[in-house]
C-alpha positions in Angstrom: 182.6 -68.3 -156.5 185.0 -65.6 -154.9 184.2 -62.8 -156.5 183.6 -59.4 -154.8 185.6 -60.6 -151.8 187.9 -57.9 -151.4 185.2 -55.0 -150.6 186.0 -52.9 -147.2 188.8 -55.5 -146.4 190.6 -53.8 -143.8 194.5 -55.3 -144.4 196.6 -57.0 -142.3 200.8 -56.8 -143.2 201.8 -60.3 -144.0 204.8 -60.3 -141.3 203.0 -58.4 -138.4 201.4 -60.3 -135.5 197.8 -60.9 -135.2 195.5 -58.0 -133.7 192.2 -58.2 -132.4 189.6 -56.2 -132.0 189.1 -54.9 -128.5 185.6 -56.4 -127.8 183.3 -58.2 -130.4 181.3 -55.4 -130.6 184.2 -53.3 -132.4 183.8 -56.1 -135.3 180.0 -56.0 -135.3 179.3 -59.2 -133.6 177.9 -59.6 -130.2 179.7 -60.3 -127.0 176.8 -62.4 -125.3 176.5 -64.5 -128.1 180.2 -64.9 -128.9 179.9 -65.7 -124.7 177.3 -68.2 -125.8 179.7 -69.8 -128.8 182.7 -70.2 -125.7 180.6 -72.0 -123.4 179.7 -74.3 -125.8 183.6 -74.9 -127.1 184.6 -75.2 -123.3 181.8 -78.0 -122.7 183.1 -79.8 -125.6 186.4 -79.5 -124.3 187.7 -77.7 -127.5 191.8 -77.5 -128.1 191.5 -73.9 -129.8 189.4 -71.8 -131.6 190.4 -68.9 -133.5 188.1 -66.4 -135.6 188.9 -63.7 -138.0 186.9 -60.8 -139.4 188.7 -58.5 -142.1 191.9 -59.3 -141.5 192.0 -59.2 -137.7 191.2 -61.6 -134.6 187.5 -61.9 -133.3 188.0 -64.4 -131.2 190.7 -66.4 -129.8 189.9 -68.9 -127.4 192.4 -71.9 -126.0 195.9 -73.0 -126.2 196.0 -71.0 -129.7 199.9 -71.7 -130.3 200.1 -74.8 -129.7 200.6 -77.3 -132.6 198.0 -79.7 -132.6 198.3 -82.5 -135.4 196.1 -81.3 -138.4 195.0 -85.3 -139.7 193.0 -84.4 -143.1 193.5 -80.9 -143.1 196.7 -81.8 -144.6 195.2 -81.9 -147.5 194.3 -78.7 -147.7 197.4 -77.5 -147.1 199.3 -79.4 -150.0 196.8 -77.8 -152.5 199.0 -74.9 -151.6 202.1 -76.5 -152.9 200.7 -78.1 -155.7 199.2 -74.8 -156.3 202.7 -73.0 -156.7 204.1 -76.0 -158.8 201.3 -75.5 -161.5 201.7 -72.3 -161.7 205.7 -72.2 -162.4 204.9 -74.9 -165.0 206.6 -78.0 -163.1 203.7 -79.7 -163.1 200.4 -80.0 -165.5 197.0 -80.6 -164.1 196.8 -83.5 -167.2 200.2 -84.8 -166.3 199.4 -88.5 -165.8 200.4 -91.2 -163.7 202.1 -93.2 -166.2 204.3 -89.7 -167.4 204.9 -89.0 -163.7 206.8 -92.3 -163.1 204.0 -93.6 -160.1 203.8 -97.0 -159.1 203.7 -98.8 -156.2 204.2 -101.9 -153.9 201.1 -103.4 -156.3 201.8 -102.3 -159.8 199.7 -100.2 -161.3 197.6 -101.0 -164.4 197.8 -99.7 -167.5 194.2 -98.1 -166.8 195.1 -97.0 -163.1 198.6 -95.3 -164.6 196.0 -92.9 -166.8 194.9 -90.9 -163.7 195.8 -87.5 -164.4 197.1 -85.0 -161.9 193.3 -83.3 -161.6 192.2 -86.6 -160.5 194.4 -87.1 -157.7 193.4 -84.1 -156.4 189.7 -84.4 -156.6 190.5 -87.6 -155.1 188.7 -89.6 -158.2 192.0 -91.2 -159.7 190.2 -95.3 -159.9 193.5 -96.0 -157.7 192.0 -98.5 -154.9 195.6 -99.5 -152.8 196.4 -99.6 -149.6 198.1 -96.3 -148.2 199.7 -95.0 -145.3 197.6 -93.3 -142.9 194.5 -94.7 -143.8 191.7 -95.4 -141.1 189.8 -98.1 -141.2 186.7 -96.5 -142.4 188.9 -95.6 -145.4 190.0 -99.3 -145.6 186.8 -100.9 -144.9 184.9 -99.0 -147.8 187.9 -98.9 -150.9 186.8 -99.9 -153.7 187.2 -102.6 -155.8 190.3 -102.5 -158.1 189.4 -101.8 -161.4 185.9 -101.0 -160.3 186.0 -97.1 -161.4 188.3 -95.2 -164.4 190.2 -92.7 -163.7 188.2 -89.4 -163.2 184.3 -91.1 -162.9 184.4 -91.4 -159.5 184.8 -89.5 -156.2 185.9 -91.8 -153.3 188.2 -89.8 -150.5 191.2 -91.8 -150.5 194.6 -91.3 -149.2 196.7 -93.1 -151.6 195.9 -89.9 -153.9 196.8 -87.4 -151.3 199.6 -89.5 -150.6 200.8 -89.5 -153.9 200.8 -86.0 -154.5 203.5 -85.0 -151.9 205.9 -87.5 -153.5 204.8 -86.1 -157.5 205.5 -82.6 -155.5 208.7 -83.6 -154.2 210.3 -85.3 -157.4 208.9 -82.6 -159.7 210.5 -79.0 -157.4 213.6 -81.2 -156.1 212.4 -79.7 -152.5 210.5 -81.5 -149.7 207.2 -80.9 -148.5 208.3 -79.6 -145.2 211.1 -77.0 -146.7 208.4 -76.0 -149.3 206.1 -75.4 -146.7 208.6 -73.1 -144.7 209.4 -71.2 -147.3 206.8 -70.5 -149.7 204.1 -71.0 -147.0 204.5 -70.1 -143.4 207.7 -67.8 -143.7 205.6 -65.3 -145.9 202.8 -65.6 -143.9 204.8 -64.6 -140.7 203.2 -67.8 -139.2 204.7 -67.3 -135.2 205.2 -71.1 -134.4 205.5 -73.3 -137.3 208.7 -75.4 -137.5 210.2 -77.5 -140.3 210.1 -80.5 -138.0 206.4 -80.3 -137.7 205.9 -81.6 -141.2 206.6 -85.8 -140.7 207.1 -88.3 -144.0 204.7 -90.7 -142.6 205.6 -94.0 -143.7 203.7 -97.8 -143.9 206.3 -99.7 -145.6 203.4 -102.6 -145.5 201.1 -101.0 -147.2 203.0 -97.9 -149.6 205.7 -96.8 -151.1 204.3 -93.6 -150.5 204.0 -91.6 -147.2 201.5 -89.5 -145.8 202.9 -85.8 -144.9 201.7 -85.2 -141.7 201.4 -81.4 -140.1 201.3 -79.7 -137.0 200.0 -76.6 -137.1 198.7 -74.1 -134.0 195.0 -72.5 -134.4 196.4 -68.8 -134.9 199.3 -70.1 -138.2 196.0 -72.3 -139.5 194.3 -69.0 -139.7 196.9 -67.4 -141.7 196.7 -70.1 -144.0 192.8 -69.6 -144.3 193.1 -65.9 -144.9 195.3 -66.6 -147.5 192.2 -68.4 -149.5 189.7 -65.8 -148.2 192.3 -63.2 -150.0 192.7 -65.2 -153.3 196.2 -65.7 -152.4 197.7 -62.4 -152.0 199.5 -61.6 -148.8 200.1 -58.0 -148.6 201.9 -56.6 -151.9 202.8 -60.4 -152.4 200.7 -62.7 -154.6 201.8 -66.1 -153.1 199.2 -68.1 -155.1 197.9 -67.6 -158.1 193.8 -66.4 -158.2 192.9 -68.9 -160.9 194.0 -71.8 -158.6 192.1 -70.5 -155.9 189.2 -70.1 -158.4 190.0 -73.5 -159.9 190.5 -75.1 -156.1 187.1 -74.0 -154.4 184.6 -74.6 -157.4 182.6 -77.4 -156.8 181.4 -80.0 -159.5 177.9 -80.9 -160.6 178.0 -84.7 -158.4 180.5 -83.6 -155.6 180.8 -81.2 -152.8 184.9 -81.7 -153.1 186.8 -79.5 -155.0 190.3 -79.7 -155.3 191.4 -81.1 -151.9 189.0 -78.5 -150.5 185.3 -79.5 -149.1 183.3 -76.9 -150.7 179.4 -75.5 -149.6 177.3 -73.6 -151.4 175.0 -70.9 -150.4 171.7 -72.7 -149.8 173.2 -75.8 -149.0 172.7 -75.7 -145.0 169.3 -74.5 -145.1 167.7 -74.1 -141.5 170.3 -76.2 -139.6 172.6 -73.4 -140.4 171.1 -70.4 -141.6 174.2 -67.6 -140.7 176.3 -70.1 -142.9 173.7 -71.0 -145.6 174.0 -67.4 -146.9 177.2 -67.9 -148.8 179.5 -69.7 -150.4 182.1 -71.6 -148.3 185.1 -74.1 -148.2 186.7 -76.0 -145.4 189.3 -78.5 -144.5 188.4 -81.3 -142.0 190.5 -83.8 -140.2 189.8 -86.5 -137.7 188.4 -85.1 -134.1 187.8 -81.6 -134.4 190.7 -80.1 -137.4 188.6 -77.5 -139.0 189.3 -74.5 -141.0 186.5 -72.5 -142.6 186.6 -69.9 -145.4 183.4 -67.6 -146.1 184.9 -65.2 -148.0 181.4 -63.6 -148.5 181.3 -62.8 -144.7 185.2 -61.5 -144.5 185.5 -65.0 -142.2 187.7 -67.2 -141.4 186.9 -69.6 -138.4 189.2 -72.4 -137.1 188.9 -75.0 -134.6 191.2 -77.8 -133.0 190.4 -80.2 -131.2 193.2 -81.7 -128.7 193.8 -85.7 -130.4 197.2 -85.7 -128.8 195.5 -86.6 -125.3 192.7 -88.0 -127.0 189.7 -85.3 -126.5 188.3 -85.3 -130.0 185.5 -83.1 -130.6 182.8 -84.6 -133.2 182.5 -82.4 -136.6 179.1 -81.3 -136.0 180.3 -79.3 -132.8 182.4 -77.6 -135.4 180.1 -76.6 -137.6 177.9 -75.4 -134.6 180.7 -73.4 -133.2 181.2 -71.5 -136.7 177.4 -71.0 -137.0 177.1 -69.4 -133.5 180.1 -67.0 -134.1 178.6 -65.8 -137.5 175.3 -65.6 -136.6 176.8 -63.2 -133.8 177.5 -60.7 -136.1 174.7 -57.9 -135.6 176.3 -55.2 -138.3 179.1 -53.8 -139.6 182.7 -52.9 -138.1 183.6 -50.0 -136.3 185.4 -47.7 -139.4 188.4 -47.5 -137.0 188.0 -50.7 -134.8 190.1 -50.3 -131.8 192.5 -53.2 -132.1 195.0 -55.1 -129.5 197.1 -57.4 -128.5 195.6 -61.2 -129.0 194.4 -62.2 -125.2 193.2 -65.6 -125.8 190.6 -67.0 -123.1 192.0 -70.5 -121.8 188.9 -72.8 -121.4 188.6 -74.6 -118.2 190.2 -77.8 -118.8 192.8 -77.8 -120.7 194.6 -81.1 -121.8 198.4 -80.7 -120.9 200.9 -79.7 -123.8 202.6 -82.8 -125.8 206.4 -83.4 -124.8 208.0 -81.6 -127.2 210.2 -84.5 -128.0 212.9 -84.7 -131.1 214.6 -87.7 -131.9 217.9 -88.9 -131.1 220.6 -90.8 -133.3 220.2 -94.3 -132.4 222.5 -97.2 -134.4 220.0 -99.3 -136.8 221.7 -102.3 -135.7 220.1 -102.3 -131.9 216.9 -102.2 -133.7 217.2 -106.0 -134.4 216.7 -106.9 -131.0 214.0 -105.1 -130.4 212.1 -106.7 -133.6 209.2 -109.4 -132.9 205.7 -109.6 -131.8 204.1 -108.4 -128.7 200.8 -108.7 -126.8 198.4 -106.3 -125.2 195.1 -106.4 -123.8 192.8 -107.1 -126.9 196.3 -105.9 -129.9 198.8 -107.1 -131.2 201.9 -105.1 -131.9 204.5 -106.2 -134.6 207.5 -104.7 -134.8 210.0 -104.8 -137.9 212.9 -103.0 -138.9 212.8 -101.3 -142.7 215.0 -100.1 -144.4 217.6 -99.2 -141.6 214.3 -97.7 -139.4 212.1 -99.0 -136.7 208.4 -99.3 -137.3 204.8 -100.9 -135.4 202.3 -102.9 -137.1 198.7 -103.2 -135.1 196.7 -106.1 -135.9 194.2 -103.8 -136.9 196.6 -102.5 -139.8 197.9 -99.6 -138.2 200.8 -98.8 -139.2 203.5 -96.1 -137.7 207.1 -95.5 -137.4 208.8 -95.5 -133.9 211.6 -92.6 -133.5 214.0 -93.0 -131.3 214.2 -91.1 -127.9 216.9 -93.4 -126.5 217.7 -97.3 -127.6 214.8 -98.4 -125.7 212.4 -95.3 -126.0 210.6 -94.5 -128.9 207.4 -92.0 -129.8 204.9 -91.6 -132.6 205.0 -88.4 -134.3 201.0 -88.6 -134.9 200.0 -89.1 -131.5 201.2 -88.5 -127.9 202.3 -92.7 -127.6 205.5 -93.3 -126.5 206.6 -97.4 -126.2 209.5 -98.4 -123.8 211.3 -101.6 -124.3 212.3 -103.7 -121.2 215.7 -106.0 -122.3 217.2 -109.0 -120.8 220.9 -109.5 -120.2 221.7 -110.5 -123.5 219.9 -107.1 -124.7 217.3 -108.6 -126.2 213.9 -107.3 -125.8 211.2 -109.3 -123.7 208.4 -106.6 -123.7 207.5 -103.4 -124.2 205.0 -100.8 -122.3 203.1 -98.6 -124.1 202.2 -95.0 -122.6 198.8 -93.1 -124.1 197.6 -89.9 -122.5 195.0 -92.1 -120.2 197.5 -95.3 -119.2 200.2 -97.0 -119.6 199.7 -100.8 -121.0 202.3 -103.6 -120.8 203.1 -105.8 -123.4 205.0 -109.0 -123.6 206.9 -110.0 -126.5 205.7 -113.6 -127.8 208.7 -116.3 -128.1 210.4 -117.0 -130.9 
């Protein structure tokens, strides 16, 4: 699928900073269109967006450092770390469940504990539990359990991503987020990753295993994708192997998933696409506008974000527009000596203001107690409960997230811009709690007891 990907690949030094060419027209594409590609991102009120062409910026358009919660794309990202696991021989693509030591709140059965490493990460492991982070699409359509052996069947389900940062984890002795730093964004020379922006996403109600959520900015994301589109070498380093690149993006005869990557062949788009449908591509996708496109045929990279922390989601299908406009741009070949600059990224019109930056504070388990019980809102219920020395929030629509402390009575949500503020009586004990979201702030009282 990748081969021949390499030819008049103009390099970029893994720890230098981006450069971009000086107008469109240095890379071969056309300003006007790439004009007509920005209005459309700044009608849809876009977060970023961020192109590549050989190595160096085509286009960067937005609040391109900021570090905008990735949802699925995730995903993507720990095929990187599983990636480097495999290939130092801590982990076997037919290492199963039941070798791996995996079981959960429901026990697994003897069938389910045969899923094989492989499986997880084609998502076709026959494991139908609950699992953190998981939307209620996801719930709503789960499977049966039991209804599918491991391997025969492609549903997207998070308990398999899930799983795989804790078999990661137990199997290198390093977390997800320190792997990441180190093996990922530190020899990439990505500019504004941090190791606090990976988060153990727990739902103790659902799981023993969390979701590892990122934040990523559109310009670091980029890096990640040019990694791919380079079959993982980064200057004179090779950070991932080929094969698993090879292995990742190939697609199977009844699925367009590879291994944690959405893969699209050439010919598969047809007319509603036709710059795209010429070649062979791969993408990660994440709730409201995460999107991170590899055509390594084209020497592209395209990503987009949309801005989910204040709650301006931009529908896939924009997405996919956006990186079909910007190809289809392209009206020849690169200057042979492209004059190149400084990234100037063009801030759309509205943008939504930057999330608080906010880190939590040590805060004595034992005042969580009081803050413990059921509230009501406006058409929710909240329940909160302490585990395991932590505070979390139960939704009556089975949401599920941990609240981190700002102060004893102010907490935040890693995943989203929601902070909730508890109001106590004289004894200390809580009698309500107002939540704040990007467009209001709710209050809540807390039921008796």
């Amino acid at each position: 699928m990748l081969a021949a990907l390499l030819l008049c690949f103009v390099p970029q030094a893994p720890d230098s900073a981006w450069r971009q060419y000086a107008t469109p027209d240095q890379a071969g594409f056309s300003s006007e269109r790439i004009a007509e590609a920005w209005a459309l991102a700044d009608e849809r009120r876009s977060g970023a967006v961020f192109a590549v062409h050989r190595g160096h910026v085509l286009l960067a358009w937005g609040e391109v450092e900021r570090r905008y919660e990735c949802h699925s794309v995730r995903k993507s990202l720990m095929n990187a770390l599983i990636g480097i696991a495999v290939g130092e021989k801590k982990l076997a693509l037919d290492d199963t469940l039941a070798e791996l030591g995996i079981d959960d709140l429901q026990p697994l059965s003897e069938t389910e504990k045969r899923a094989t490493l492989t499986d997880l990460l084609g998502s076709r492991s026959g494991v139908y539990h609950p699992a953190a982070k998981e939307p209620a699409d996801m719930r709503a359509e789960r499977p049966a359990r039991g209804s599918h052996a491991p391997g025969e069947f492609f549903f997207y389900n998070n308990w398999d991503f899930n799983v795989l940062g804790a078999i990661f984890e137990r199997a290198t002795q390093t977390s997800v987020a320190s792997a990441f730093e180190q093996r990922i964004a530190r020899p990439l020379g990505m500019e504004d990753f941090r190791q606090r922006d990976v988060f153990a996403e727990l739902a103790p109600g659902s799981s023993r295993f969390p979701a590892h959520a990122f934040r990523l900015s559109a310009r670091d994301l980029a890096r990640f994708g040019e990694l791919y589109r380079m079959r993982g070498r980064w200057g004179e380093r090779v950070l991932l192997q080929p094969e698993w690149i090879e292995r990742s993006t190939s697609p199977r005869p009844d699925s367009d998933y590879g291994l944690l990557w959405w893969l699209h062949r050439a010919g598969s788009f047809g007319a509603k696409y036709p710059a795209l449908d010429q070649h062979d591509s791969f993408a990660a996708r994440g709730t409201g506008g995460q999107f991170l496109l590899v055509v390594p045929g084209a020497d592209f990279v395209f990503v987009h974000r949309g801005d989910t922390d204040n709650e301006r989601a931009v529908r896939g299908p924009d997405c996919w527009r956006l990186a079909e406009m910007v190809l289809a741009a392209r009206t020849g070949t690169a200057a042979q000596k492209p004059e190149l600059v400084a990234v100037r990224s063009k801030h759309f019109s509205e943008p939504g203001p930057e999330r608080p930056d906010h880190t939590p504070v040590a805060v004595d388990p034992a005042a969580f107690a009081a803050l413990a019980g059921e509230y009501e809102y406006p058409g929710m219920g909240i329940r909160v409960f302490v585990h395991e020395r932590r505070l979390f929030a139960r939704r009556s629509d089975g949401e599920e997230v941990e609240l981190l402390p700002l102060s004893p009575t102010r907490y935040f949500m890693f995943t989203t811009a929601y902070e909730i503020e508890f109001e106590l009586d004289a004894s200390g004990r809580a009698t309500g709690a107002r939540l704040k979201t990007p467009g209001a702030t709710i209050a809540g009282k807390r039921n008796p007891q």
